[in-house]
Structures are given as C-alpha cells and as structure tokens.
N, C-alpha and C positions, 0 to 999 in steps of 0.2 A: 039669340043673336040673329039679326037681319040677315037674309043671305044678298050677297054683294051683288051691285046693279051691275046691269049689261057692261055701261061703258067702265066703270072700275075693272072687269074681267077684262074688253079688252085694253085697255092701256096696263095694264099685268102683264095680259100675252105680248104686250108690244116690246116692254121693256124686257123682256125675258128674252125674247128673238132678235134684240138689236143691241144687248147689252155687249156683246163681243166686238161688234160696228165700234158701237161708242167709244170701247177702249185700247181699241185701235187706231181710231181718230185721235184720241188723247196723246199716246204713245208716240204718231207720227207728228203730230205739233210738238210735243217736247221735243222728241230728234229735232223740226226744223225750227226750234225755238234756239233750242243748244251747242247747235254746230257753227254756223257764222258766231257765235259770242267766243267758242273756242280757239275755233282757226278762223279767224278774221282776214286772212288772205286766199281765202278761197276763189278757184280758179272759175271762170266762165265755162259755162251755164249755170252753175251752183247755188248761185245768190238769188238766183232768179225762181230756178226751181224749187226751193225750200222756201221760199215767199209763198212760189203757190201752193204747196202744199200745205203753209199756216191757215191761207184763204178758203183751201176746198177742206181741213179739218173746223176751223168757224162756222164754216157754210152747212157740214153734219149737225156741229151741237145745235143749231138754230134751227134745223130742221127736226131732228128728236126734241127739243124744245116744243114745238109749236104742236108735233103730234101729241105728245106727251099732256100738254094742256088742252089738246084739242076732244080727247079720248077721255079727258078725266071728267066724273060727275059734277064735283066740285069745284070751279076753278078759278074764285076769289079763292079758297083755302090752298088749291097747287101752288098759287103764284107767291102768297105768304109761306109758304114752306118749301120753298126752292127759290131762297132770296139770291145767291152764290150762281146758280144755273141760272137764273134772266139778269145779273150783273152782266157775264160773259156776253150775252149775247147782246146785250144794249149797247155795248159800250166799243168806242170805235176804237181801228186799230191803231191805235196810237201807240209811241214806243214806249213810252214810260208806262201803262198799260197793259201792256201785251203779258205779261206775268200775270197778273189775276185770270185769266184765261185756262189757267193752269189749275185752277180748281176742280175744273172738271173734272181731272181725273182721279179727284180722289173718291168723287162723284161716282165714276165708271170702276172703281176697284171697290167701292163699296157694295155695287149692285152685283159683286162677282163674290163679295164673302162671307154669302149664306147667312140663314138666319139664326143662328147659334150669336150667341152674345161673347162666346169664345172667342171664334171666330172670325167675327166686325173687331175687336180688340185688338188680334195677333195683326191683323191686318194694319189697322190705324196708327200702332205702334210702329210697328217695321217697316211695312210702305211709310207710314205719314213722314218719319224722324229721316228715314235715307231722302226720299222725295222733298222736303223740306229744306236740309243741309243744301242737296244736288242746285236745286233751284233756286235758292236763297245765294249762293254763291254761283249762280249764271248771272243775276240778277244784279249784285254790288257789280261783278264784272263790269256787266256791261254799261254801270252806270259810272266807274272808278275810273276807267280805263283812260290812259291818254289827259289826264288831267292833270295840269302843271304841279299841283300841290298832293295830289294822290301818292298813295303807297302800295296801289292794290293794283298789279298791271297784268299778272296773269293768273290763269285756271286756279294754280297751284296756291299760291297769294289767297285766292277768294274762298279755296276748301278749307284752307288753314282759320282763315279768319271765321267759317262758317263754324266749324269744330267748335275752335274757343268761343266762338257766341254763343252757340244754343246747347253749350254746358254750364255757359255763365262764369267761366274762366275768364273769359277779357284780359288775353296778356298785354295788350297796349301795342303792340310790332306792328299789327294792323288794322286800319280805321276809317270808315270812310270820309270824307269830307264834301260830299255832293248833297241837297237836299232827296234825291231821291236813294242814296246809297244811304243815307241816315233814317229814311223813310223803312228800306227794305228791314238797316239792322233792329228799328226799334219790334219792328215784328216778329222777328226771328228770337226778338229777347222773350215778347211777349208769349210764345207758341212755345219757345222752350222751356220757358217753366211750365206752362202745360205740361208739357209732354214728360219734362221728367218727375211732376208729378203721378202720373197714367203709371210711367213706369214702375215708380217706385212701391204704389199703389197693388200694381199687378203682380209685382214681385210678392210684397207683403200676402196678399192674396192666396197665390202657391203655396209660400209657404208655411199659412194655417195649416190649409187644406191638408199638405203632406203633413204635418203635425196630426189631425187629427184624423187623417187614414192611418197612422201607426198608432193611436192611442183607439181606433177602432178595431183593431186589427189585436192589439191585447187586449182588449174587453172580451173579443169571438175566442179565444184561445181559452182565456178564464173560464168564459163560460162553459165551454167546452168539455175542460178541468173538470166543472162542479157538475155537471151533468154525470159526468162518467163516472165520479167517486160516489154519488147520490145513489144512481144505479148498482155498482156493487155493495153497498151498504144495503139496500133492499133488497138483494137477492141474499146476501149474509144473514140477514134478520128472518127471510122467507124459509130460507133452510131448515133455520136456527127451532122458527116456529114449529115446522114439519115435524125435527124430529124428538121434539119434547112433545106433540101430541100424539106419538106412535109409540100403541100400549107394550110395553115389557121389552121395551129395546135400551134402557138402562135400568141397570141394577142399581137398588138401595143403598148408600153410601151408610157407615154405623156411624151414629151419634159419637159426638167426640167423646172420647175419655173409656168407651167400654169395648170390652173385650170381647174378640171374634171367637164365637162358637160353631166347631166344624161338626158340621151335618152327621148327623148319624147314619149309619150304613145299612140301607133296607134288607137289601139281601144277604143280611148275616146274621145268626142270634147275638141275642146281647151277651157279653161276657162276665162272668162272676165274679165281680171282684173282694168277694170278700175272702179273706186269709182261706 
C-alpha cells in the first residue's frame, strides 16, 4: 500500500484538531435554530443574538469546508463525497432552508465516533433516530404554526406527531398541511424506515452473536470434558501397561476347573503314610 501524500496527512491532522470546533459549531446552531421555534416570544436581544450565532456557526462549516478541500490531494473526489457538507454551505440562508444545515452535525458526530464500525452504528442509531425525531418536529413546527387550517401549534403537537411518523404509526390527530411541513413529514417517513430497518438489523445482529458466544462457549467446556476424560484413560492404560510388564508382581491364576495343590513343606521330612 502507498503511504499517504503530505496533503491527505495534513487535512487528517486538520480534522482531528478541529473536529471538537466543528461540533460545537453544530451544537450551537441547533440551540439557535431551536430556541425561537420553541419560545417564539422571546424577549430583546435574543432573536438577534441567536441569528448571529446561526451566521457565525455557517461562517465555521464554510470555513472547515474550504480548508478541508483545500488540504485534500484530491479534490474533484472531496467534493463528490461530501455532497451534504457543500449543500450547507451553497445554499442561502433562507427559512425553509435553514434545516438542511443541520446535517452537519451528523457530519461532526461521525468524525467523533471512531473507527470501530460498532461504534459509527451506536452512534447513527441513537444520535441519528433522537436528532431526527428533535429536528424533524422543530421543523413541521415552524412550518405548521399559526396556520388557519393547521393542527400542529406547539412543541408538544410536533414531538407527538414526530413519534408517530418515524414509527410509521400515523395516528391521524396530527398532520401537516403546509407544502413544506409535507415536504419535512415525507422525509422523516422516508428516514424512518431507514432507521428502523438499521435497528431492527442491529438488534438481529446481537442477538446471533450472543447465541453463538453461548453455543461457543459449550463447544470450550465439551472440549474441555474430552480432553480431561482422554487424559485419564491414558494414564489408566499407562499404569495398566506398567504393571503387567513387571516380572513376578502377579501370581498365576489355576486353570478353571483344577484343583489347588498346596506346596509342600521344604523344611520338614516327608511323612509315612503308609498303615
């Protein structure tokens, strides 16, 4: 294998040193994405200062953007595989809009959950399905709200409806009726079977694995078993052998059916028996 050019090394070290930046930047745009949708009567200065700080977290990812392509060796191939990272940063801040933005962080939680394939999974599952629900119901919110014909007027209204979307329940209670709250739910339908495929998947997954760490786990024990019984069989046999080739340590057993004659007595004469 080729060892990696200069500039892949540093735009490596870059994002490794900036990756906390990034998802901090991320973090504070959701807060100031999320807080006016919440409490929309938010008091002066507040509306102002949470604008800018949407502006100055933009103004990071575009700036780790440019670096990011700027440090990479190949960079028709960066820009093809970080289609989602040069959306955000193309595209103006418009309101309907401003939610794709929000990808990034899944961007900057990715670049934080190690390279274990475990890992990226626990992460995309749990981050992805909360962050998804969360922002998919800021989203209908702020597109329901205050509409003559809506049903979707607060927080609470848009979690509920976020649940029963991206479970695929759809109890009917609530629904958007805006093109772009119909825009947010067809996504959120789309992402949730995703997601509760991933799940369901990863579940299944476990639960081989544990199946077959307890069926490996009796195999070691058996084996265990046959080793040990193996072992004293062979030492039984090695005795066995010993002591049938050691001369005059068992006496001659008499043929069946004939009759034992006792020794005669050296040290006595023989007695007369005749009358």
């Amino acid at each position: 294998m080729a060892a990696p050019t200069t500039d892949d090394a540093r735009r490596r070290r870059w994002e490794s040193t900036t990756g906390w930046i990034l998802t901090t930047a991320a973090l504070l745009f959701l807060t100031a994405y999320a807080w006016p949708i919440i409490d929309p009567d938010l008091a002066t200065p507040w509306p102002t200062v949470l604008a800018w700080v949407t502006v100055a977290a933009w103004a990071w990812f575009a700036i780790d953007y440019v670096a990011r392509l700027w440090l990479s060796d190949h960079r028709s191939r960066f820009v093809r595989s970080h289609p989602f990272d040069l959306a955000v940063i193309v595209l103006p801040l418009l309101r309907p809009l401003r939610l794709l933005r929000l990808v990034t962080l899944l961007s900057a939680l990715n670049r934080h959950a190690g390279s274990s394939l475990r890992g990226r999974v626990a992460v995309y599952v749990v981050g992805g399905t909360a962050l998804l629900m969360f922002v998919a119901a800021l989203a209908v919110l702020d597109a329901e709200r205050g509409r003559p014909e809506g049903n979707i007027d607060t927080f609470g209204d848009a979690l509920w409806w976020s649940f029963a979307t991206v479970t695929t329940v759809g109890y009917g209670d609530r629904f958007p009726v805006t093109t772009q709250g119909r825009a947010v739910a067809a996504g959120l339908m789309l992402t949730g079977i995703a997601l509760l495929g991933v799940i369901t998947a990863t579940f299944a997954s476990w639960l081989v694995e544990r199946v077959q760490e307890v069926g490996e786990e009796s195999e070691a024990v058996t084996r265990r078993d046959l080793q040990a019984l193996s072992a004293e069989v062979a030492q039984l046999r090695a005795a066995l052998t010993r002591e049938s080739a050691a001369p005059g340590t068992a006496a001659e057993a008499p043929a069946p059916g004939a009759r034992a004659v006792p020794p005669a007595d050296a040290g006595s004469p023989a007695r007369d028996r005749s009358p």
